[in-house]
py3Dmol code that shows the C-alpha trace and the ligand (Angstrom):
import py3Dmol

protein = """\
ATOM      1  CA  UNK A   1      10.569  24.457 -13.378  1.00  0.00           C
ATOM      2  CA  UNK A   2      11.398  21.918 -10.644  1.00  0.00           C
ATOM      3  CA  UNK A   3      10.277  18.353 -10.808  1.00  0.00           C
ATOM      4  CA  UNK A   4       7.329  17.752  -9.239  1.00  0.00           C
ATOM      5  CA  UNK A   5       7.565  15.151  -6.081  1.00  0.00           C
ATOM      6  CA  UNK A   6       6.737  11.667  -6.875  1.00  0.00           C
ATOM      7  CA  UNK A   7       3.897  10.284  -4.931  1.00  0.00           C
ATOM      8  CA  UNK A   8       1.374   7.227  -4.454  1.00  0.00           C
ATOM      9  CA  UNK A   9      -2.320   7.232  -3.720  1.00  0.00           C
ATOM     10  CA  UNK A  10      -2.817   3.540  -3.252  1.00  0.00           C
ATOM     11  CA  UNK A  11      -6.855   2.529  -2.985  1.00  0.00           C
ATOM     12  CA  UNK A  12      -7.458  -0.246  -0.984  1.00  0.00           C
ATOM     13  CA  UNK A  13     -10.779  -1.198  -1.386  1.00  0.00           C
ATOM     14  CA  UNK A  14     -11.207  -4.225   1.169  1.00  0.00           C
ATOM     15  CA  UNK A  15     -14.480  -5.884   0.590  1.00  0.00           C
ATOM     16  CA  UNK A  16     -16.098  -3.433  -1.619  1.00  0.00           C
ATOM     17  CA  UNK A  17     -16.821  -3.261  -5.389  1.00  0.00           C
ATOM     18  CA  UNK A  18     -17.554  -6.413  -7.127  1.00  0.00           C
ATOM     19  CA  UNK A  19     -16.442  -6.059 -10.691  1.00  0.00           C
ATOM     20  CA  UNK A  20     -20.022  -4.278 -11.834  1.00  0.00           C
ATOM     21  CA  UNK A  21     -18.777  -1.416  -9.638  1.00  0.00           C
ATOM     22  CA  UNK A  22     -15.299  -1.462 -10.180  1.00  0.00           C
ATOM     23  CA  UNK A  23     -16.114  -0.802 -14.015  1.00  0.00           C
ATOM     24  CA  UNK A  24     -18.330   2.086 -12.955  1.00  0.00           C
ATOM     25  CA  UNK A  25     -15.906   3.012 -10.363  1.00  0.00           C
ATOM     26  CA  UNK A  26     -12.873   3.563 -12.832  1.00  0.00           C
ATOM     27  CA  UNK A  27     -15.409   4.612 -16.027  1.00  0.00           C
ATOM     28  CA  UNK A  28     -15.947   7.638 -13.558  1.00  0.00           C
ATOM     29  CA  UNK A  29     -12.763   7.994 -12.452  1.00  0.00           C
ATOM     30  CA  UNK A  30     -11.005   8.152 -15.647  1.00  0.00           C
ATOM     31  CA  UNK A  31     -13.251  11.184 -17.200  1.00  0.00           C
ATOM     32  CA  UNK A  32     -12.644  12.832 -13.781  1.00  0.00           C
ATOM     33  CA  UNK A  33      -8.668  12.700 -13.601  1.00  0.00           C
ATOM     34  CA  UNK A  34      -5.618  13.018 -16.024  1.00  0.00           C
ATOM     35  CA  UNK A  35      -2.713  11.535 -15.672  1.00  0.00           C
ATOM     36  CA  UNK A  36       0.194  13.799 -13.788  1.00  0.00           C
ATOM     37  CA  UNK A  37       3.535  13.496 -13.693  1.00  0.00           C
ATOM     38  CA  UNK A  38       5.394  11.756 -10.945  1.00  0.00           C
ATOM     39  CA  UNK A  39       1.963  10.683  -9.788  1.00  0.00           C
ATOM     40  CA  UNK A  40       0.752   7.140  -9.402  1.00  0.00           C
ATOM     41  CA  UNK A  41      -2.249   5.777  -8.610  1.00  0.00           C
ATOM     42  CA  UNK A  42      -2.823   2.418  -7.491  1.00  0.00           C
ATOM     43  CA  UNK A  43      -5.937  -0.032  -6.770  1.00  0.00           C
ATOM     44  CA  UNK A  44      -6.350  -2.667  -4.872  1.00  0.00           C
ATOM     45  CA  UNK A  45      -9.602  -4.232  -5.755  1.00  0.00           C
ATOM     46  CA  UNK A  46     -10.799  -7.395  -4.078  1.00  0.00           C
ATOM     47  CA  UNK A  47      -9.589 -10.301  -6.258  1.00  0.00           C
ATOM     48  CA  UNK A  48     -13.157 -10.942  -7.689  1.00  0.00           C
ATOM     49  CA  UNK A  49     -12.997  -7.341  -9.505  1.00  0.00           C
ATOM     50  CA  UNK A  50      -9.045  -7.464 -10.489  1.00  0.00           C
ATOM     51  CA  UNK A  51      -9.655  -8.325 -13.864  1.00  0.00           C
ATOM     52  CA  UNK A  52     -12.579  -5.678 -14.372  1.00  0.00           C
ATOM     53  CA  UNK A  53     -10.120  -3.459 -12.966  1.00  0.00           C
ATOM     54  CA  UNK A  54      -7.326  -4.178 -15.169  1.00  0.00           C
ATOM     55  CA  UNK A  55      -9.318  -4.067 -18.069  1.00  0.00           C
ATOM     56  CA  UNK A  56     -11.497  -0.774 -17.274  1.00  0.00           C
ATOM     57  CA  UNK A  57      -7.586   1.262 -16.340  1.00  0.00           C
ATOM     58  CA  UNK A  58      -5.935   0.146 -20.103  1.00  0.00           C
ATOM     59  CA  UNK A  59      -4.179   3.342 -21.455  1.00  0.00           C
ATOM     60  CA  UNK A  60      -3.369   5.154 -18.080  1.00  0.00           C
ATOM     61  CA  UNK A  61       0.250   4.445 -17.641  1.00  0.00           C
ATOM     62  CA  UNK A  62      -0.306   6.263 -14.368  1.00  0.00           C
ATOM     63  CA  UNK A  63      -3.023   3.845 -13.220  1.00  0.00           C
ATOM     64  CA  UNK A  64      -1.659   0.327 -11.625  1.00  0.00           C
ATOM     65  CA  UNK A  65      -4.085  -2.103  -9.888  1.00  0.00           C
ATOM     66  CA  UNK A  66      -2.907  -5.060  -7.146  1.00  0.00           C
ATOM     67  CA  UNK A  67      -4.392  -7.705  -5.390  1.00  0.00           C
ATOM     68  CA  UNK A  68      -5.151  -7.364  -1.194  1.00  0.00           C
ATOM     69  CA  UNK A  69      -3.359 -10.553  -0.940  1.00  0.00           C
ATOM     70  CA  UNK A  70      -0.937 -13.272  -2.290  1.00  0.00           C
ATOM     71  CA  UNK A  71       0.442 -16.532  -1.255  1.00  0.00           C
ATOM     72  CA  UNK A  72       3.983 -17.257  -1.117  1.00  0.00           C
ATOM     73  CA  UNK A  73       4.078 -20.459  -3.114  1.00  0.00           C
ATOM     74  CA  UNK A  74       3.282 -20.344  -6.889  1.00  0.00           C
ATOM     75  CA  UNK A  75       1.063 -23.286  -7.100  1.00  0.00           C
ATOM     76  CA  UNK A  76      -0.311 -25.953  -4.839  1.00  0.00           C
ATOM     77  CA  UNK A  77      -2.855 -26.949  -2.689  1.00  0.00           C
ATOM     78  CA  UNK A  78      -3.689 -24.000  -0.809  1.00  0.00           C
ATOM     79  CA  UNK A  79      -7.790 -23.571  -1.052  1.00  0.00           C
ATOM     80  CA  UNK A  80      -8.992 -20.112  -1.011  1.00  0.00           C
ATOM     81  CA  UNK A  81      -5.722 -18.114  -1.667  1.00  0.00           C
ATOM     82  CA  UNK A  82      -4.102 -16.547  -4.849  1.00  0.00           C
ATOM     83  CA  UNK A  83      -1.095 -17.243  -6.511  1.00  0.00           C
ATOM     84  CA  UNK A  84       0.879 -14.319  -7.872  1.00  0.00           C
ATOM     85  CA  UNK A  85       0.882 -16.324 -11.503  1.00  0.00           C
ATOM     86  CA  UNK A  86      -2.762 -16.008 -10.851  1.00  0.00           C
ATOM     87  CA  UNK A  87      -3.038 -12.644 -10.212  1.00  0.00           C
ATOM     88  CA  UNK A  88      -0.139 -11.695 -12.610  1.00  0.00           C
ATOM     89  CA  UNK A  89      -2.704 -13.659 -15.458  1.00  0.00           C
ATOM     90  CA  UNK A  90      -5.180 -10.706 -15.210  1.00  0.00           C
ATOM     91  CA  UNK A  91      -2.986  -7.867 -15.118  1.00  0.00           C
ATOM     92  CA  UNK A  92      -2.284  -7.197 -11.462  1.00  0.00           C
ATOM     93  CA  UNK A  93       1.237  -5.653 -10.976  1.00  0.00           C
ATOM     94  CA  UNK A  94       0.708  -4.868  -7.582  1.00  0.00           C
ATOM     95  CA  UNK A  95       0.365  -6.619  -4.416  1.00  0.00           C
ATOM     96  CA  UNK A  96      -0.592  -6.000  -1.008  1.00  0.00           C
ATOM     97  CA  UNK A  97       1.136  -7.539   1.756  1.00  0.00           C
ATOM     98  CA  UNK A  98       0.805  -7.901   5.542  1.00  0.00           C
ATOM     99  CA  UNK A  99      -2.165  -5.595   5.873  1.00  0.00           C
ATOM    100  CA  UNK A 100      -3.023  -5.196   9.429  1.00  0.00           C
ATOM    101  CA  UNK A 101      -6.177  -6.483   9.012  1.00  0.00           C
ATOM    102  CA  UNK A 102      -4.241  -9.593   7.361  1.00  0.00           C
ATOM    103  CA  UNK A 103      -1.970  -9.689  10.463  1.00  0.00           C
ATOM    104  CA  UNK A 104      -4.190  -9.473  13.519  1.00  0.00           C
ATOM    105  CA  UNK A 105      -7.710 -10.701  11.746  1.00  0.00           C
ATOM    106  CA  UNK A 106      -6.140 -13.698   9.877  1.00  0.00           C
ATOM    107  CA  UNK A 107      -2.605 -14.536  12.016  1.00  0.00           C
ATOM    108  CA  UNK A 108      -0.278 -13.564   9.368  1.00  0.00           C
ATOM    109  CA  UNK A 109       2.797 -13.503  11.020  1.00  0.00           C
ATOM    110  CA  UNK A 110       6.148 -11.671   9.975  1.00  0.00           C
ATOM    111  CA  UNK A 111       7.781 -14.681   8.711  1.00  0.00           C
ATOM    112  CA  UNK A 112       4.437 -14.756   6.483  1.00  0.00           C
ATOM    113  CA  UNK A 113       5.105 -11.764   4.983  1.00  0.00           C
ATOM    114  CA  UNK A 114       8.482 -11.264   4.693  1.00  0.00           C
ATOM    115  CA  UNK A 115       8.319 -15.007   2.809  1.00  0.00           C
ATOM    116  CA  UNK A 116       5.259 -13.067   0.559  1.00  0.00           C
ATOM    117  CA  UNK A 117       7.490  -9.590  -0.501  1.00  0.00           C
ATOM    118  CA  UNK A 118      10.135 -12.222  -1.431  1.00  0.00           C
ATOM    119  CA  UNK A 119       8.029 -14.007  -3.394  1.00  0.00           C
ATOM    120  CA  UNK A 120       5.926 -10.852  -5.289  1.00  0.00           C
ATOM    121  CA  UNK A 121       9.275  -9.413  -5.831  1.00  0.00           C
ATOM    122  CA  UNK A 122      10.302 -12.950  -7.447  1.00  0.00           C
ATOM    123  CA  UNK A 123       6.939 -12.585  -9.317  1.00  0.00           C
ATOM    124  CA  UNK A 124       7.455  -9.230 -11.013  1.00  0.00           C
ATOM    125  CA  UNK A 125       5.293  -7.791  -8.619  1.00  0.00           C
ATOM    126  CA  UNK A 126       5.420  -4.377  -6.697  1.00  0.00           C
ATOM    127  CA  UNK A 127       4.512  -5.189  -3.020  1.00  0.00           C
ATOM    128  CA  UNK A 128       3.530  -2.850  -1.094  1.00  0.00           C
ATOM    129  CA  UNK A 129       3.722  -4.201   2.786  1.00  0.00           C
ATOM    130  CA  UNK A 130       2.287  -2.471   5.524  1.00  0.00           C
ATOM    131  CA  UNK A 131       3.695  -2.324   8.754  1.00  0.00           C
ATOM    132  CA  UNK A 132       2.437  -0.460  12.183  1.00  0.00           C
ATOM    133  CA  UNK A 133       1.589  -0.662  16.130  1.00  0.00           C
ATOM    134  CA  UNK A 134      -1.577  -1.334  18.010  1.00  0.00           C
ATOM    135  CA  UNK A 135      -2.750   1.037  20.179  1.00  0.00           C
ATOM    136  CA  UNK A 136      -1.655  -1.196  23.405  1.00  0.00           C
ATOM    137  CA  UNK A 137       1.272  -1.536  21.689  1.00  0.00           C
ATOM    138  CA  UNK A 138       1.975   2.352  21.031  1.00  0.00           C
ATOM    139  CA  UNK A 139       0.475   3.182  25.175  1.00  0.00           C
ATOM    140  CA  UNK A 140       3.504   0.609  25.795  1.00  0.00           C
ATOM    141  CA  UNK A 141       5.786   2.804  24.256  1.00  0.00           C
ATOM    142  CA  UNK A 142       6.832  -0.507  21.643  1.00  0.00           C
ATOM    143  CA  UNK A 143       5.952   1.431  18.907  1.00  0.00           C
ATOM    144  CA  UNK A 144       9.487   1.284  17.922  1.00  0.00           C
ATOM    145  CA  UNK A 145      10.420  -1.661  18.826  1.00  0.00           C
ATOM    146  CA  UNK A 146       7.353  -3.443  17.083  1.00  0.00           C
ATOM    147  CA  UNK A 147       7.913  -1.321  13.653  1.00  0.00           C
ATOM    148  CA  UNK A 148      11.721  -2.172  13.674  1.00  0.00           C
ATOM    149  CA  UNK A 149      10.845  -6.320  14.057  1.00  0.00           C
ATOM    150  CA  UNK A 150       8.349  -6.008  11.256  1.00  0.00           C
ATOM    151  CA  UNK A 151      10.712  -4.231   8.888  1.00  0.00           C
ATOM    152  CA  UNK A 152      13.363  -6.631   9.381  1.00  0.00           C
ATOM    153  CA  UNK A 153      11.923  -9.622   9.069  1.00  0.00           C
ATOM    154  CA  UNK A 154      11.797  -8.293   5.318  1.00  0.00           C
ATOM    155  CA  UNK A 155      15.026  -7.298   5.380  1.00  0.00           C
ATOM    156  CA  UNK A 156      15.858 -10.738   6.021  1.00  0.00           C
ATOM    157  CA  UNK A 157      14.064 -12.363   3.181  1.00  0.00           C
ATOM    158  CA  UNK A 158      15.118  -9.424   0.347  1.00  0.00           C
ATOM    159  CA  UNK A 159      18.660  -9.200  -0.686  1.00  0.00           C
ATOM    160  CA  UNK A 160      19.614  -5.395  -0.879  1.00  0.00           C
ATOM    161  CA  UNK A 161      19.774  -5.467  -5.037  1.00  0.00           C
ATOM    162  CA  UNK A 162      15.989  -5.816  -4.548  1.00  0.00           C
ATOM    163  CA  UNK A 163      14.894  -3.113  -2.470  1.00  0.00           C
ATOM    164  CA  UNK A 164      14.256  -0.592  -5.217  1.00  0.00           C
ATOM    165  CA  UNK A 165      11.150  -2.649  -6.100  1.00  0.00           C
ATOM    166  CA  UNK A 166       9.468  -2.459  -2.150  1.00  0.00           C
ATOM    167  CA  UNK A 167       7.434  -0.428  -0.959  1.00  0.00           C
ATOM    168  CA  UNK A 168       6.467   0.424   2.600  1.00  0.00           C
ATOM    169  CA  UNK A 169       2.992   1.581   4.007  1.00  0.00           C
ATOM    170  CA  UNK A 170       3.442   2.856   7.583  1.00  0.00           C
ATOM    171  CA  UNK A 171       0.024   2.150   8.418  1.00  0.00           C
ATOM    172  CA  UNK A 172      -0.959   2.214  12.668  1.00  0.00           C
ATOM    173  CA  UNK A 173      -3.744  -0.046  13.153  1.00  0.00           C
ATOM    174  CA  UNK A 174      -5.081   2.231  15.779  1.00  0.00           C
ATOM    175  CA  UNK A 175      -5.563   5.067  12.761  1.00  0.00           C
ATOM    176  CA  UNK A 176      -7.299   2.562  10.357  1.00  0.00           C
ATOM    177  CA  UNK A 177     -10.788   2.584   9.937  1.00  0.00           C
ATOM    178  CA  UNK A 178     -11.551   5.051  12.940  1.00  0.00           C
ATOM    179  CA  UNK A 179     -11.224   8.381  11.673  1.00  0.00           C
ATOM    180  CA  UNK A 180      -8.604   8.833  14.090  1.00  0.00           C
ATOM    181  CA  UNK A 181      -5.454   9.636  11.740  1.00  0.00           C
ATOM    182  CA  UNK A 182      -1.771   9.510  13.282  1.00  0.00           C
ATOM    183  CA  UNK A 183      -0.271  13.138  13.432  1.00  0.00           C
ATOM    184  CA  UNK A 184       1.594  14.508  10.753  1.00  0.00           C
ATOM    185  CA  UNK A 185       4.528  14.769  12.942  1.00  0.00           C
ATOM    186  CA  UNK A 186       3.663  10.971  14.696  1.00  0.00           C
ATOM    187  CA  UNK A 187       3.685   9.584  11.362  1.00  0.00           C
ATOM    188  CA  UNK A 188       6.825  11.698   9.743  1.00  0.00           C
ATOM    189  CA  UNK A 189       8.998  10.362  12.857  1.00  0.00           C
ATOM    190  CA  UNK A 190       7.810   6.636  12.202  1.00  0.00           C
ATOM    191  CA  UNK A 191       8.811   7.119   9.021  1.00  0.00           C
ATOM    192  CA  UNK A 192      11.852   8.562   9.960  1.00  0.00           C
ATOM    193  CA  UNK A 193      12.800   4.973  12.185  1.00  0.00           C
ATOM    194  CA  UNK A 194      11.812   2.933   8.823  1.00  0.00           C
ATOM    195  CA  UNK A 195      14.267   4.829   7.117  1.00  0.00           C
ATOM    196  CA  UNK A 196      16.699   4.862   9.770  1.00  0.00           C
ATOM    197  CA  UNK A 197      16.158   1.429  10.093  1.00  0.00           C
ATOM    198  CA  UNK A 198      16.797   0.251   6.288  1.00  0.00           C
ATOM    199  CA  UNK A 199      20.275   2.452   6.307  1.00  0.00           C
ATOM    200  CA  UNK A 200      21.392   0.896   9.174  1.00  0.00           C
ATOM    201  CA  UNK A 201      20.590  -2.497   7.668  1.00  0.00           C
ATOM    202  CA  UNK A 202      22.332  -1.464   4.238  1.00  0.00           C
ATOM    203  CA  UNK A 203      19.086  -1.102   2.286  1.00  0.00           C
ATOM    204  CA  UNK A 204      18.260   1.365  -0.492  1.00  0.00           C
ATOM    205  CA  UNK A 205      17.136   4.502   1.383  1.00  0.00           C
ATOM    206  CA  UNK A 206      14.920   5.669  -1.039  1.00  0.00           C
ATOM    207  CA  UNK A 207      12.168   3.070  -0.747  1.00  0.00           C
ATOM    208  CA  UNK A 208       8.968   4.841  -1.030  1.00  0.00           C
ATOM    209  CA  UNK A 209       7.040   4.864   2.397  1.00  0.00           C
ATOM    210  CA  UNK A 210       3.193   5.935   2.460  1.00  0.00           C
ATOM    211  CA  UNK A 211       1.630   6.362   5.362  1.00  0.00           C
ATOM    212  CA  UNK A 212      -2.071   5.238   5.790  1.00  0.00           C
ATOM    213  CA  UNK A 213      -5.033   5.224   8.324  1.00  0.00           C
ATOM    214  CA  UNK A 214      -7.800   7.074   8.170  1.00  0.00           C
ATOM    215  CA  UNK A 215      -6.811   9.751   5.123  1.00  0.00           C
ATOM    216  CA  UNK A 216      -9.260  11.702   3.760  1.00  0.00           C
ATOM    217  CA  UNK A 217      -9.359  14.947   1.840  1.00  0.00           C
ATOM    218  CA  UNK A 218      -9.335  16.988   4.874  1.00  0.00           C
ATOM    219  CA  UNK A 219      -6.018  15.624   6.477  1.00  0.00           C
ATOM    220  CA  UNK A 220      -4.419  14.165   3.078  1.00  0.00           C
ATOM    221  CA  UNK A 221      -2.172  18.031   2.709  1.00  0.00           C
ATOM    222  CA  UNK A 222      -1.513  18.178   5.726  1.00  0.00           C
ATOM    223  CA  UNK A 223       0.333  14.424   6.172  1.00  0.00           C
ATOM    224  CA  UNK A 224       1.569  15.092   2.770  1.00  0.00           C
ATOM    225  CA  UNK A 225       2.745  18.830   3.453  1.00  0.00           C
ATOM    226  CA  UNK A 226       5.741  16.455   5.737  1.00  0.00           C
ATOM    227  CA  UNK A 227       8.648  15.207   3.132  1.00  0.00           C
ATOM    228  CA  UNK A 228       9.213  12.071   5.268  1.00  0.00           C
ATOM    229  CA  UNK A 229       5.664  10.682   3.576  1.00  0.00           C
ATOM    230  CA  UNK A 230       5.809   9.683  -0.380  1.00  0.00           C
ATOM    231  CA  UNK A 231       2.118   8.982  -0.545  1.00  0.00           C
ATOM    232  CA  UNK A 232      -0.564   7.639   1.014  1.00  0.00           C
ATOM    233  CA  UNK A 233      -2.501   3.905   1.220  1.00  0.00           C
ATOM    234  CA  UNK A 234      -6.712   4.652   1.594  1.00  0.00           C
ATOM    235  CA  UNK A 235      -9.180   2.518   2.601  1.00  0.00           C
ATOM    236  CA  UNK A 236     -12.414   4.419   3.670  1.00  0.00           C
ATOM    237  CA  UNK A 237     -12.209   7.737   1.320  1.00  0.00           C
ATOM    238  CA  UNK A 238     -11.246   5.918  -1.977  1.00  0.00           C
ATOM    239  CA  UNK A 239     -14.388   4.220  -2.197  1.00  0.00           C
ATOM    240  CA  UNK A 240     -16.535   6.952  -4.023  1.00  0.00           C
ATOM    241  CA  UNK A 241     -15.094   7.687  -7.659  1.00  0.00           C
ATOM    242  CA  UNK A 242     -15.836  11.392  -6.996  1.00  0.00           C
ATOM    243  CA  UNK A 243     -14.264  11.628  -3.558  1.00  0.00           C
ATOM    244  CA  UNK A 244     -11.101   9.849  -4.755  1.00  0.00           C
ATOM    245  CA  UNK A 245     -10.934  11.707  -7.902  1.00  0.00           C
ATOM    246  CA  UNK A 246     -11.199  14.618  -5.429  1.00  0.00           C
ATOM    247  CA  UNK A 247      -8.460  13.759  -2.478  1.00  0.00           C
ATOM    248  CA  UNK A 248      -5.573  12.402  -5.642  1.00  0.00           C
ATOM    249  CA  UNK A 249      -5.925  16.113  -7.114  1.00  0.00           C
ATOM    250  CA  UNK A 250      -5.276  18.002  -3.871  1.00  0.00           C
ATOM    251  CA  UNK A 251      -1.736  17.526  -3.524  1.00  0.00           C
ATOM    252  CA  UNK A 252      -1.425  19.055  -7.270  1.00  0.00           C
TER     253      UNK A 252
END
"""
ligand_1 = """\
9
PGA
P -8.848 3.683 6.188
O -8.092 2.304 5.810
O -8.353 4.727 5.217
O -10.313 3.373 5.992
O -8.468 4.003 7.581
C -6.740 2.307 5.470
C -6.277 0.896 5.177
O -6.802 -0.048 5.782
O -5.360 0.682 4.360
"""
view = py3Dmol.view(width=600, height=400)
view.addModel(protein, "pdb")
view.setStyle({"model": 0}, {"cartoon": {"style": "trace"}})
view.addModel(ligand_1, "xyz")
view.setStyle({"model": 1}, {"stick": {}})
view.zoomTo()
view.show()
């Protein structure tokens, strides 16, 4: 029998599901799916519902649930944001960083987040940081170019012994939230240029990428059917318990 392929279905659930829901949400969830091996499934509630989370997902080893977003600094005055103590303190082991909607919504720059996956990493904490173009940016033909400055500037801030703890969402902001997915092949050769990029940089090559924007059950086999893609990060279709329960069971 050969091992089946580790992957990631990371939920990002933006501004949905106060904790109410995100009981219901998992309650559901958990009758509907059993845990699989090599496959991990992770949550990002918003921060209100992490602890609901965390508590409703105790005794799925396969289940782990994240914040959307951390600050760098472990304490201080910094009103409205999380600390990863704080988020570590209800059971988050996961943390989003540099979401696109974090970058071009809020300003995060890369220095922000490469200062963040330092700090997460310092924390215990999986992050999971997305990088990707804009559409003007991709007409430009700076795909590359863009991708390569955002991966480095966390290359800069994580010494190589600590790369087997990142992982990358490949994530174009064009594809997210428009039902307007990147190709299978346009997303395996971005994927492709992270990789290519980390080697050349002396990195750990096998950093799990995921690609994200705009996944749903009727594309998720086919982006998953390329081997340059260990997973994928949801926003839209991982809303409804049924519909996720659904999509995380297609790839077998
Ligand atoms: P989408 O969002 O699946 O709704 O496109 C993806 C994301 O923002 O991570």
């Amino acid at each position: 029998m050969t091992t089946p392929r580790p992957l990631i279905y990371a939920a990002n659930w933006k501004m949905h599901h106060g904790p109410g829901a995100a009981r219901g949400f998992l309650t559901r969830f958990l009758d509907l799916t059993r845990p699989v091996e090599g496959r991990s499934l992770w949550f990002f509630p918003p921060a209100v519902s992490l602890a609901a989370a965390c508590e409703a997902m105790v005794g799925r080893n396969d289940i782990s649930v994240g914040a959307q977003n951390v600050h760098w600094e472990p304490k201080g005055a910094f009103t409205g944001e999380l600390s990863l103590p704080l988020v570590t303190e209800v059971g988050a082991r996961l943390a989003l960083v540099g979401h696109s909607e974090r970058r071009h919504l809020f300003g995060e720059t890369n220095e922000q987040v490469g200062r963040k996956v330092a700090a997460a990493l310092k924390a215990g904490v999986t992050p999971l940081v997305c990088v990707g173009e804009t559409l003007a940016e991709r007409e430009a033909g700076r795909t590359e170019n863009v991708v390569v400055r955002q991966v480095d500037a966390i290359v800069e801030r994580v010494p190589a012994a600590e790369w087997h703890r990142v992982v990358i969402a490949y994530e174009p902001v064009w594809a997210i939230g428009t039902g307007k997915n990147a190709t299978p092949d346009d997303a395996a050769q971005v994927h492709h240029l992270i990789r290519f990029e980390l080697s050349r940089r002396g990195v750990e090559q096998r950093v799990p990428i995921l690609y994200g924007g705009s996944v749903n059950q009727g594309n998720v086999l086919g982006l998953l059917a390329r081997e340059e893609l260990d997973g994928v990060l949801v926003g839209g279709a991982s809303l409804d318990a049924d519909g996720w329960a659904e999509l995380v069971g297609l790839g077998g």
